[in-house]
KOLGUKE-722191 format. One record per residue: residue number from 1; x, y, z of N, C-alpha, C, CB in turn. Coordinates in nm, 3 decimals, padded with zeros to 5 digits. Glycine has a CB too. Layout:
% KOLGUKE-722191
VOKE   num       n_u       n_v       n_w      ca_u      ca_v      ca_w       c_u       c_v       c_w      cb_u      cb_v      cb_w
VOKE   NUM         X         Y         Z         X         Y         Z         X         Y         Z         X         Y         Z
...
***
This chain:
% KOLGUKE-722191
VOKE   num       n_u       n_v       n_w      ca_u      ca_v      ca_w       c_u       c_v       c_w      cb_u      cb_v      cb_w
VOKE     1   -18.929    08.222    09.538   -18.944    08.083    09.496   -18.998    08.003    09.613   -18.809    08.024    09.445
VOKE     2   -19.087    07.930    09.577   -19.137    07.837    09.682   -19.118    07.714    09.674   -19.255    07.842    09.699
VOKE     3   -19.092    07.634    09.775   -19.068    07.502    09.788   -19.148    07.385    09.781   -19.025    07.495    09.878
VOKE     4   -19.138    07.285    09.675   -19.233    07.195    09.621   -19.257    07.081    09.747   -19.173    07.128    09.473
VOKE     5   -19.150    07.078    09.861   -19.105    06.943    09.972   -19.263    07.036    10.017   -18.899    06.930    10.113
VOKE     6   -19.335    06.922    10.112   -19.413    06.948    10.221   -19.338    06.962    10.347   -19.508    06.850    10.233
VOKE     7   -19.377    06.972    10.472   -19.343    06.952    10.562   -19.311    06.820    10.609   -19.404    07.005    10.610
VOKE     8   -19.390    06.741    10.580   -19.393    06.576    10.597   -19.271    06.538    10.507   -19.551    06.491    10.538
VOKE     9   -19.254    06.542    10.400   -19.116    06.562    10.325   -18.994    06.563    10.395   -19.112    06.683    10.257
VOKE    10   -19.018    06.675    10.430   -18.904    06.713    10.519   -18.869    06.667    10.644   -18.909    06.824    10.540
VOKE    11   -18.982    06.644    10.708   -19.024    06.554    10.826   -18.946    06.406    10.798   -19.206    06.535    10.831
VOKE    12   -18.953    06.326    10.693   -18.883    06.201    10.685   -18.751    06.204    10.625   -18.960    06.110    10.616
VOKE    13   -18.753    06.326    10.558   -18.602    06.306    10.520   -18.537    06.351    10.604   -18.551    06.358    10.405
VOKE    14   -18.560    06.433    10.702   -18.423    06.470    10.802   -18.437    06.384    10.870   -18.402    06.598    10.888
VOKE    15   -18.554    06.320    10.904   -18.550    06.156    11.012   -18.439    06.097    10.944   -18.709    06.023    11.004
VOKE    16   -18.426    06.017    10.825   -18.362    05.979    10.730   -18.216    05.996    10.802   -18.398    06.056    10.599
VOKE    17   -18.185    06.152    10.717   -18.015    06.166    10.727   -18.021    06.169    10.959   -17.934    06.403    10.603
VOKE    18   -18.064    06.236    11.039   -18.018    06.169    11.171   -18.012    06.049    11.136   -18.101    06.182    11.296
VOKE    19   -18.048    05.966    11.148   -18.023    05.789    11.144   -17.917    05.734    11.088   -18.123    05.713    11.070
VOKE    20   -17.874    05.841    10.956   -17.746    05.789    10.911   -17.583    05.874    10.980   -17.763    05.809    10.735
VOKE    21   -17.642    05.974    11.069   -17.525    06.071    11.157   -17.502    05.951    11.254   -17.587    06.246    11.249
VOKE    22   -17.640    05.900    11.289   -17.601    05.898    11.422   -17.563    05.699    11.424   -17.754    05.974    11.542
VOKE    23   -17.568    05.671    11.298   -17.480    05.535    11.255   -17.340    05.586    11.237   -17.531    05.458    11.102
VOKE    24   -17.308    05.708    11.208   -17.208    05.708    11.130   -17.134    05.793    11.276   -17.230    05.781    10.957
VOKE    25   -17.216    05.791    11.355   -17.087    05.855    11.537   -17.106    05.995    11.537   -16.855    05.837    11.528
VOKE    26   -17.200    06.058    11.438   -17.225    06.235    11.400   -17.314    06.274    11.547   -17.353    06.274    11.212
VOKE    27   -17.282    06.339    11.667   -17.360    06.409    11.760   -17.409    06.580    11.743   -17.279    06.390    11.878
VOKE    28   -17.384    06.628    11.651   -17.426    06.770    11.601   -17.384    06.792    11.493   -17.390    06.878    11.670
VOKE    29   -17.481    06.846    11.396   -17.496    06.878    11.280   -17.548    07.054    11.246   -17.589    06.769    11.238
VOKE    30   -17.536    07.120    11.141   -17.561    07.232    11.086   -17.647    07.200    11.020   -17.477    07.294    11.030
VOKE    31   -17.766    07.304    11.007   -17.842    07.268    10.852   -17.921    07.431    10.836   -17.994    07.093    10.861
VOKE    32   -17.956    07.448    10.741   -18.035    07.587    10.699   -18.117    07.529    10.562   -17.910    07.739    10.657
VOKE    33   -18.244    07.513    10.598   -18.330    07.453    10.490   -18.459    07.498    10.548   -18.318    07.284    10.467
VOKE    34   -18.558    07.492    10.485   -18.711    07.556    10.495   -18.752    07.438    10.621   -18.829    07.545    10.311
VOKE    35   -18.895    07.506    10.681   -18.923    07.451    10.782   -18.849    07.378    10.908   -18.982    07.396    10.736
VOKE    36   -18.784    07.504    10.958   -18.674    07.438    11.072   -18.706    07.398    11.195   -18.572    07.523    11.109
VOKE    37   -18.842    07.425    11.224   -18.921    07.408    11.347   -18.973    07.235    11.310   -19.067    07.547    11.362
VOKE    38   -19.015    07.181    11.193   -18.968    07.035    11.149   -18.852    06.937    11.205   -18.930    07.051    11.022
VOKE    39   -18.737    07.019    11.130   -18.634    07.013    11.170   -18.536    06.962    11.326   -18.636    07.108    11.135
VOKE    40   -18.640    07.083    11.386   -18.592    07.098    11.510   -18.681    06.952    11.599   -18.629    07.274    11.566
VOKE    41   -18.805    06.927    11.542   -18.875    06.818    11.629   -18.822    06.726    11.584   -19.020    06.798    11.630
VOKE    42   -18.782    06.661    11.469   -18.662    06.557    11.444   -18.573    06.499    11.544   -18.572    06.613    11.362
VOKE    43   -18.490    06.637    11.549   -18.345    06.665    11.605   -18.403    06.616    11.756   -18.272    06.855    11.588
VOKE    44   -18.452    06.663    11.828   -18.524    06.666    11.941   -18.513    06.479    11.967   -18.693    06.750    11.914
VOKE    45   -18.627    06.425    11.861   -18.661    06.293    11.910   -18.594    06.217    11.863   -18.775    06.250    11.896
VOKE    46   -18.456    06.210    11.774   -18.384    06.134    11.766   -18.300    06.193    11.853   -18.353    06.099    11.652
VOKE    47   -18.237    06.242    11.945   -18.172    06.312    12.042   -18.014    06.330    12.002   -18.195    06.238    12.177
VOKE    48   -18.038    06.408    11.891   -17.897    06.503    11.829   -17.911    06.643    11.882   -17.890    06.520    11.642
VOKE    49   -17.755    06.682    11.835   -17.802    06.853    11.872   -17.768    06.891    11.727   -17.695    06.962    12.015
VOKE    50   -17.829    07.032    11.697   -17.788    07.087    11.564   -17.807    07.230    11.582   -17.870    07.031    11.438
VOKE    51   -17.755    07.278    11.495   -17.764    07.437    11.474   -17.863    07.491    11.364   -17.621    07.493    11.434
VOKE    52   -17.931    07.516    11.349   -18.021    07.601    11.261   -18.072    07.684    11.232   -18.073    07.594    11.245
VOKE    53   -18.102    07.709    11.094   -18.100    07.835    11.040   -18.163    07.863    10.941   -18.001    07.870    11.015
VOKE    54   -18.254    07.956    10.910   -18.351    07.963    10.814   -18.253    08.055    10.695   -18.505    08.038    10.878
VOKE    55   -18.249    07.975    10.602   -18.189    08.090    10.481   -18.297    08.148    10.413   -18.092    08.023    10.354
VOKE    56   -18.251    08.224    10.345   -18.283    08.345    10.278   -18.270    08.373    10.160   -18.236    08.425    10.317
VOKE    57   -18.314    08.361    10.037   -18.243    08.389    09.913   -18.308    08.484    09.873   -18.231    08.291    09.815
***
């Protein structure tokens, strides 16, 4: 199955939820969702740490 999100998609929505961690006092997060190298440049420039992980189905 392939995923309908783009990268850019994904690109603003994980911008998105950091902004609401890091209102809400969250300094590291988990996530396993497509394009984690996205992900990871997010994490990076809003300056969280997270763990990630590419799943698999």
């Amino acid at each position: 199955m392939r995923p309908k999100l783009t990268e850019e998609d994904i690109y603003w929505g994980s911008k998105l939820a950091c902004l609401e961690m890091i209102k809400s006092g969250t300094t590291t997060f988990s996530d396993m969702y497509y394009h984690q190298e996205v992900t990871a440049r997010v994490v990076d420039e809003m300056g969280l740490r997270a763990c990630l992980e590419s799943s698999c189905f």
